[in-house]
C-alpha positions as CSV (number, residue, x, y, z in Angstrom):
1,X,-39.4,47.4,76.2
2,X,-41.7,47.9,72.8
3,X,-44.5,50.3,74.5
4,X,-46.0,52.5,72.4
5,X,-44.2,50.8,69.2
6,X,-46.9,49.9,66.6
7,X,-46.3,47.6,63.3
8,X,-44.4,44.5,63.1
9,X,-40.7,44.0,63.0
10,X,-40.8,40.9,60.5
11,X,-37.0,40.6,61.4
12,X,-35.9,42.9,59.0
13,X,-34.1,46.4,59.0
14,X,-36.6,49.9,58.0
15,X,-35.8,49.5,54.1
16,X,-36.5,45.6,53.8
17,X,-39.6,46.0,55.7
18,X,-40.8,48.9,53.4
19,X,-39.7,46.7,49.7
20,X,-41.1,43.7,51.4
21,X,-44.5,45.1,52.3
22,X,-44.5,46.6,49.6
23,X,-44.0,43.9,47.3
24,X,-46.3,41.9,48.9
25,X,-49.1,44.6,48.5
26,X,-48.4,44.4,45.0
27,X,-49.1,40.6,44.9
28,X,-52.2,40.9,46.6
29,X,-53.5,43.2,44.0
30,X,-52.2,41.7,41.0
31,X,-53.0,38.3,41.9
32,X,-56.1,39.1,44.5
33,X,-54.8,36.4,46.8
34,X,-51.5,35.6,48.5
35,X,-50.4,32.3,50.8
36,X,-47.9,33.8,53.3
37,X,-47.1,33.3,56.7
38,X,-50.1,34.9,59.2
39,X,-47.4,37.5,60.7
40,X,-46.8,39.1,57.0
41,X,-50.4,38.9,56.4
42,X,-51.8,40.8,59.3
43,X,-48.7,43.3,58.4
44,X,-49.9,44.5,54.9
45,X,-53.6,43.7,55.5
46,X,-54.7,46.9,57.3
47,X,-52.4,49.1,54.4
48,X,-54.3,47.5,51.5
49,X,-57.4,47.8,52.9
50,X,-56.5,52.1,53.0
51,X,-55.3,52.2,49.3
52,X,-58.5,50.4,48.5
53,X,-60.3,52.9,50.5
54,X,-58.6,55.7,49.2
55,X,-58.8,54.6,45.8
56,X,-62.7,54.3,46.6
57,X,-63.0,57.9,47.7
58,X,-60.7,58.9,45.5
59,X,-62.9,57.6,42.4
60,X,-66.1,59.1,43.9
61,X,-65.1,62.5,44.6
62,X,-64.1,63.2,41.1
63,X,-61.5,64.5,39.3
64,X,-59.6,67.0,41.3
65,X,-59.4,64.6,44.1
66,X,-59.0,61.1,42.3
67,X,-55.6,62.6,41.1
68,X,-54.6,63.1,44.2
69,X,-55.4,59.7,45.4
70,X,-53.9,58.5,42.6
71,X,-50.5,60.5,43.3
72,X,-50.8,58.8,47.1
73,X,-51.0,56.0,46.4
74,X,-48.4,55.5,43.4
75,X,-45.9,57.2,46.0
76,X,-47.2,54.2,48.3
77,X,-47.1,51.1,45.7
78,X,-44.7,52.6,42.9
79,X,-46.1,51.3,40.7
80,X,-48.8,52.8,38.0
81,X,-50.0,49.9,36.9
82,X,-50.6,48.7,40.0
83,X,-52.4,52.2,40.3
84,X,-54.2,51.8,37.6
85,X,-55.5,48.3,37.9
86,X,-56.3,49.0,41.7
87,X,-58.4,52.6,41.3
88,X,-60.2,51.1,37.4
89,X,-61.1,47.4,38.2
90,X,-60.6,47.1,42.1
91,X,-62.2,50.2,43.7
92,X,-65.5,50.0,41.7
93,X,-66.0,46.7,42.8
94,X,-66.2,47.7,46.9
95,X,-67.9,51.3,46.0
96,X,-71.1,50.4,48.2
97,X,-68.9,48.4,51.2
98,X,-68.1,49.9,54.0
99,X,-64.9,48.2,55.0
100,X,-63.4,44.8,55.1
101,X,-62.2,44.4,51.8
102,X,-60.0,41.4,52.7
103,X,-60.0,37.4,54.1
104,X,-57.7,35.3,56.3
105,X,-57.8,31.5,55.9
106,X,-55.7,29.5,57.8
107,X,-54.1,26.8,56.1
108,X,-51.9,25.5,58.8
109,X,-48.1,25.3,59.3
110,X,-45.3,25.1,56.8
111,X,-43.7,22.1,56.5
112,X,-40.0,23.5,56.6
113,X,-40.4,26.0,60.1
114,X,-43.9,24.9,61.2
115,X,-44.4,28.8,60.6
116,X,-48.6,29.3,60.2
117,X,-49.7,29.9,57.0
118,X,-52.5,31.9,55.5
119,X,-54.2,32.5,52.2
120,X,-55.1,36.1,52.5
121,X,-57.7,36.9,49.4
122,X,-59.6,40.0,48.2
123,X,-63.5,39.4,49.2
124,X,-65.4,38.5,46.4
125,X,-68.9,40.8,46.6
């Protein structure tokens, strides 16, 4: 019995789930929109919308703080220019919304497994 687990499994072991959210968090920003299956979306969609957030407070407090937010979320995406692209181009762009920086669209099922497919986009605001 799963009670009390939280996340998904994706059918992986601890240190492929890690590399492969990770990776595709790093697709999202760099590319602003992904097409993956709706299980891997809904994975990584609640942590990119916290390093956007936390870029966003991060930028606003100022100097001190933004460092610090900048150290998290390297440690989280390990990548700086990744970093740098998400807390100078995509942070300022969501500074006055309050959430919901991201978008599901279904596309429909893949043609080799029938497994559902989803574009999953930053918002354009």
């Amino acid at each position: 019995m799963r009670h009390k687990v939280a996340g998904y499994r994706l059918s992986r072991g601890k240190d492929e789930r890690i590399a492969l959210r990770r990776t595709l968090i790093k697709q999202l920003f760099e590319h602003e929109r992904i097409e993956t299956t709706i299980t891997k979306a809904q994975a990584i969609r609640g942590q990119a919308e916290r390093l956007i957030t936390m870029a966003k407070r991060g930028n606003k407090e100022g100097s001190e703080k933004m460092v610090y937010a900048r150290r998290l979320v390297a440690a989280r995406l390990g990548s700086n220019e990744m970093v740098n692209k998400l807390f100078d181009d995509i942070a300022p762009r969501y500074a006055e919304r309050p959430g919901g920086y991201t978008r599901m669209y279904k596309l429909g099922k893949r043609l080799g497994d029938a497994a559902e497919m989803v574009l999953l986009e930053l918002v354009e605001d």
